[in-house]
MARVOFI-905596 format. One record per residue (C-alpha): residue in one letter; x, y, z. Coordinates in steps of 0.5 Angstrom, whole numbers, padded with zeros to 4 digits, always signed. Layout:
REM residues N
AXYZ ...
REM end
This chain:
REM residues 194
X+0000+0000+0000 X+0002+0006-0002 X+0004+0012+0003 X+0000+0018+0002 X+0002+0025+0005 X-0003+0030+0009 X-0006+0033+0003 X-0007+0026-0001 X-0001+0026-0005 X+0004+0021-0005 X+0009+0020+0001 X+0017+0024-0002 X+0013+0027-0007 X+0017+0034-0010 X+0013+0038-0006 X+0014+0034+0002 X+0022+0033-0001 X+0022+0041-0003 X+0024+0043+0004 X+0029+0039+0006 X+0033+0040+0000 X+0034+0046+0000 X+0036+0044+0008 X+0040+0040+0005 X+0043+0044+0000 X+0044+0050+0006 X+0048+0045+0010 X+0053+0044+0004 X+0055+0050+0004 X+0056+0051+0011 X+0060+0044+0011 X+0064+0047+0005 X+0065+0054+0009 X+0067+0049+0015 X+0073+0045+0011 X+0076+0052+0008 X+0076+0055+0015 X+0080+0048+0018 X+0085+0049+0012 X+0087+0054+0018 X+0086+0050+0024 X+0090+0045+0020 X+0096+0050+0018 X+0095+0052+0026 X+0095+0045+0029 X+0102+0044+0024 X+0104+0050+0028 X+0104+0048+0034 X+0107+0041+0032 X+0112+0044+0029 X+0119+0046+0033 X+0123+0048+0026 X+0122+0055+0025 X+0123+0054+0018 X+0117+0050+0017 X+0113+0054+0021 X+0115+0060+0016 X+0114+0056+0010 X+0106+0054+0013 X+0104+0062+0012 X+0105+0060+0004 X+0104+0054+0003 X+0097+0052+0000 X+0093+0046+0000 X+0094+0043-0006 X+0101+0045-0005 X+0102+0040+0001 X+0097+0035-0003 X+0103+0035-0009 X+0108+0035-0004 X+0105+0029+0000 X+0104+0025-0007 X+0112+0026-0008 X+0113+0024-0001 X+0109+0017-0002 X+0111+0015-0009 X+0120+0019-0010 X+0122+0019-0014 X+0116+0021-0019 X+0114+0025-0025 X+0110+0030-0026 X+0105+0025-0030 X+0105+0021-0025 X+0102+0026-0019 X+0097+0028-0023 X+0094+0022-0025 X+0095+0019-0018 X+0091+0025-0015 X+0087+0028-0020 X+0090+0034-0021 X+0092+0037-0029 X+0099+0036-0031 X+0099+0044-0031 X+0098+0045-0024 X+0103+0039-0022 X+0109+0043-0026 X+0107+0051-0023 X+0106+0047-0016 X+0113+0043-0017 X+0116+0050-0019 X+0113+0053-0013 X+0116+0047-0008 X+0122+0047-0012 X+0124+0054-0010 X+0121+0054-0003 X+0128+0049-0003 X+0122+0043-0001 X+0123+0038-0007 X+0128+0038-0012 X+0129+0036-0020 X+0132+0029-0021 X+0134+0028-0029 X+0135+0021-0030 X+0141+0020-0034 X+0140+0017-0040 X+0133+0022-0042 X+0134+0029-0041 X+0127+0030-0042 X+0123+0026-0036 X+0124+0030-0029 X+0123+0026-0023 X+0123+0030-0017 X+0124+0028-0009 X+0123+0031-0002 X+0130+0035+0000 X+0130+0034+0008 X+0126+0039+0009 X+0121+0037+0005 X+0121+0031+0008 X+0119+0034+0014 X+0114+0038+0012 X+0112+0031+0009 X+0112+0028+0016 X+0108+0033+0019 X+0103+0033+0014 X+0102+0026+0015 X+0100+0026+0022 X+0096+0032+0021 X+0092+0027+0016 X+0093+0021+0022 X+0090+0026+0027 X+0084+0028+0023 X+0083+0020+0021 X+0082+0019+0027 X+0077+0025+0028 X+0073+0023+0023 X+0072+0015+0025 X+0071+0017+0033 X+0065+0023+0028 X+0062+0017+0025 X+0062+0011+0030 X+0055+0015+0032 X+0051+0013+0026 X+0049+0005+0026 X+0051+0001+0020 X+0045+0003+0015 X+0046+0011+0017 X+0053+0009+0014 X+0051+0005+0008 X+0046+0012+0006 X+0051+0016+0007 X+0056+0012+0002 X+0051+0012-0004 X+0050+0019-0002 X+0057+0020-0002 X+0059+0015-0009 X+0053+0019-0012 X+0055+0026-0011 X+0062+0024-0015 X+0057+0022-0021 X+0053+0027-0021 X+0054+0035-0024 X+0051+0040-0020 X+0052+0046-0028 X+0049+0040-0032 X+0044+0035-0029 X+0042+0032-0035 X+0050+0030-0036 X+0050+0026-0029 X+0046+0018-0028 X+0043+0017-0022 X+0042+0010-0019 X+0035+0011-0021 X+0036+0013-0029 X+0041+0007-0030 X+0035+0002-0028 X+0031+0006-0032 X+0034+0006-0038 X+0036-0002-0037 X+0029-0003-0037 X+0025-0005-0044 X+0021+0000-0046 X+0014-0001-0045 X+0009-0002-0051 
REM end
């Protein structure tokens, strides 16, 4: 038996789901404003984990995606640049303005292999691998946050926020008729009606 609203219309029809997307679209926002304000809380608990001044100076002008490039190289030295961006899904022009910049803030270093002058490797130098390191612990201690954040939700929370979350990457908030949902697929698996 089909579940029916107040006015007679199905249950989760557009006009009842209406008010809790737009919660939900609000509360993006304010998640998204929340993670660019950590990107300070990050910088701060570094800081304060930190006891070499250099890496404290550098931490004023080092950006997010500066860090993430330095923790590619960091896990996988020595590495190209291709191999950065294919790994974390960052263009292969960010990749070499980002290892130009790393490069002379003396935290990577250019590596030629000797038989090809043209496929440039790049490793952390002692500093580097140290702001590498701190970078780690910080994502050690925001892991640990975000399981000890997630044990309060049951096995079925959990499993809806997965699908939620999986399809979100699919999806195009500027396109929407670019992006399938679960729904559409089956939809478009089913044999057409006659």
């Amino acid at each position: 038996m089909a579940h029916t609203s107040n006015d007679g219309r199905p249950a989760g029809s557009q006009d009842s789901k209406e008010p809790l997307i737009r919660q939900v679209i609000g509360l993006f926002g304010q998640v998204q404003r929340r993670m660019e304000a950590e990107d300070d809380e990050e910088r701060q608990w570094m800081a304060r984990n930190c006891d070499n001044a250099a890496i404290i100076g550098l931490l004023k002008d080092t950006t997010v995606t500066e860090l993430h490039v330095l923790d590619a190289i960091g896990r996988l030295e020595p590495v190209n640049g291709i191999t950065v961006s294919r790994q974390f899904g960052i263009p292969k022009g960010s990749v070499s303005k980002i290892t130009r910049r790393l490069t002379a803030k003396g935290l990577i270093q250019k590596q030629f292999l000797p038989n090809n002058k043209k496929e440039v490797l790049f490793r952390t130098t002692p500093l580097g691998q140290e702001l590498f390191q701190l970078h780690e612990a910080l994502h050690r201690q925001m892991e640990q946050g975000v399981v000890r954040f997630l044990q309060k939700y049951d096995d079925a929370e959990l499993r809806v926020l997965v699908r939620i979350l999986q399809d979100s990457l699919q999806a195009s908030w500027v396109n929407p008729q670019a992006s399938s949902g679960p729904d559409d697929e089956a939809r478009e698996a089913e044999p057409p009606s006659v």
